[in-house]
N, C-alpha and C positions, 0 to 999 in steps of 0.2 A: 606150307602154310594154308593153304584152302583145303588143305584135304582136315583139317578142324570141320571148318564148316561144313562141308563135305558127309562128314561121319556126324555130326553132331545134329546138326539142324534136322535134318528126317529122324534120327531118334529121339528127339524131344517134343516133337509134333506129331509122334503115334503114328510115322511112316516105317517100312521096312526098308532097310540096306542092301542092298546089294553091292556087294565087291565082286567084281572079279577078274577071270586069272589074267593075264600078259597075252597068253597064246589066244582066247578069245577076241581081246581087246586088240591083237594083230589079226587078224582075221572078219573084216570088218561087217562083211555080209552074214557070218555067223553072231557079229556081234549086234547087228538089225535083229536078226531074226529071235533073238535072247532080248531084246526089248522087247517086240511084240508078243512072245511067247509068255515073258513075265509080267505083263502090263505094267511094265516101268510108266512110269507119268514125269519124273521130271529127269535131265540130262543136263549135265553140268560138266563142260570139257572146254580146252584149249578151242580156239579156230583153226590149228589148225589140225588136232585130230577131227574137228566136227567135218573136214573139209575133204575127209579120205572117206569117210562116209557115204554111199551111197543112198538117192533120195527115196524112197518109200512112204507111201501115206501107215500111219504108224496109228491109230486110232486111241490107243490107250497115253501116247505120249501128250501132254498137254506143254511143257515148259521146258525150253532148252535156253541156259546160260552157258552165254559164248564168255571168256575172263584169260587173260594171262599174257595176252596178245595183241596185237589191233587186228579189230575186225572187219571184215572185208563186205562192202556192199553185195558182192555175188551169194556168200555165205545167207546173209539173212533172206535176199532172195529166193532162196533155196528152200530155206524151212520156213517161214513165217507166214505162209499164205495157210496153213494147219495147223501151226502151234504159237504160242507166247511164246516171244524171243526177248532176252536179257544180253544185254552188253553191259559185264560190269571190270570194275577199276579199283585197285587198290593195291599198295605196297605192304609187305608184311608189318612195316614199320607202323602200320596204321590199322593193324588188325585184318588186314587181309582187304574184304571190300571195305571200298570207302564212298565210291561215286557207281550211279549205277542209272541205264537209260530202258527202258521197257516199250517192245515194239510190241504190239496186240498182232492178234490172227487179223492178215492181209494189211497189216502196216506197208506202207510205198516208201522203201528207202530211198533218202537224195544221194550225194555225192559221195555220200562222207557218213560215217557211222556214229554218232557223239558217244563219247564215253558213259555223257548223262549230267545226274544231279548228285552233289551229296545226300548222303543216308542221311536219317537222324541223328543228330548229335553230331555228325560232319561239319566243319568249314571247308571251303576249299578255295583255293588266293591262286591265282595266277599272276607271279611276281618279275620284276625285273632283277637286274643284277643288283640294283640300290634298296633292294627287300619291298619297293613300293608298288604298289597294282599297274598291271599292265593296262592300258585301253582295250577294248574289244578288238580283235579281229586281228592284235599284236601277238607274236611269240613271248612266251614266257616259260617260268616255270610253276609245275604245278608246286602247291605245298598245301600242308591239311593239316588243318588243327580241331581241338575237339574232343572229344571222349575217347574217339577208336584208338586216339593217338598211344601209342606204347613210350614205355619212361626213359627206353634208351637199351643200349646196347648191352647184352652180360661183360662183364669183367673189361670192356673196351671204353673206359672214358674218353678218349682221345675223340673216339669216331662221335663218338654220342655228343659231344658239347660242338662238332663240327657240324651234323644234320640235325643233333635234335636243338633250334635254337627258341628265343624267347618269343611268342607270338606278336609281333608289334602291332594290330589290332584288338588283340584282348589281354587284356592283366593279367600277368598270373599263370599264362599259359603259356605252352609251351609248344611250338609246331614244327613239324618234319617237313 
């Protein structure tokens, strides 16, 4: 699901792509040096491939989004005193991202990583078991309604009228 945005967003913004192969992509010092060599600018991977990476000041690299995973305070430590760091969130069910938090060059991470805010067009409910908002600082769960949200499952009613239910904050909608 991210590899859309992935492929999509740098060719619609008059970026180049680069793919490549597995055996690079296992070979991680080869795979630094294939950044700096191509002057990649932005990096978009799990934490925890970003995390078999070794650190090198990377000059051409400007933005590394961490997504897929929770991200680990040491990680951002790691890169964010050289580059914009992204920690983003989203279930395929919601168009891939949906929340997302943006650490600047030499951001001080606290304890904890936030996933962030909703995008445009995002809600996002942190709900109890009775569908009603949680208090702050409560466990819940998340749900997100809004644009990104998708109509439902192919050919699987059953799942789709289970997760995809009626937004009970906004009419009409419907949220995952």
């Amino acid at each position: 699901d991210a590899s859309l945005e992935q492929l999509f967003l740098p060719l619609i913004n008059g970026s180049t792509l680069h793919i490549v192969s597995r055996e690079l992509l296992l070979n991680v010092d080869d795979f630094i040096d294939y950044i700096d060599h191509n002057g990649i600018t932005h990096l978009h991977a799990t934490p925890g491939f970003l995390n078999t990476l070794p650190y090198r000041e990377l000059k051409s690299l400007k933005r590394i989004i961490s997504a897929g995973e929770s991200c680990p305070v040491s990680l951002v430590e790691r890169w964010v005193s050289n580059h914009d760091f992204y920690n983003k969130y989203g279930p395929t069910e919601a168009t891939v991202s949906s929340i997302i938090h943006f650490m600047p060059k030499g951001y001080i991470p606290k304890d904890v990583i936030p996933i962030g805010v909703p995008i445009k067009g995002n809600e996002i409910y942190i709900l109890n078991d009775n569908l009603s908002l949680s208090p702050l600082v409560v466990i819940g769960e998340i749900c997100i309604g809004g644009r990104g949200v998708a109509i439902g499952y192919l050919n699987k009613e059953k799942l789709t009228k289970e997760k995809y239910i009626e937004n009970p904050f906004v009419e009409g909608e419907k949220m995952y």
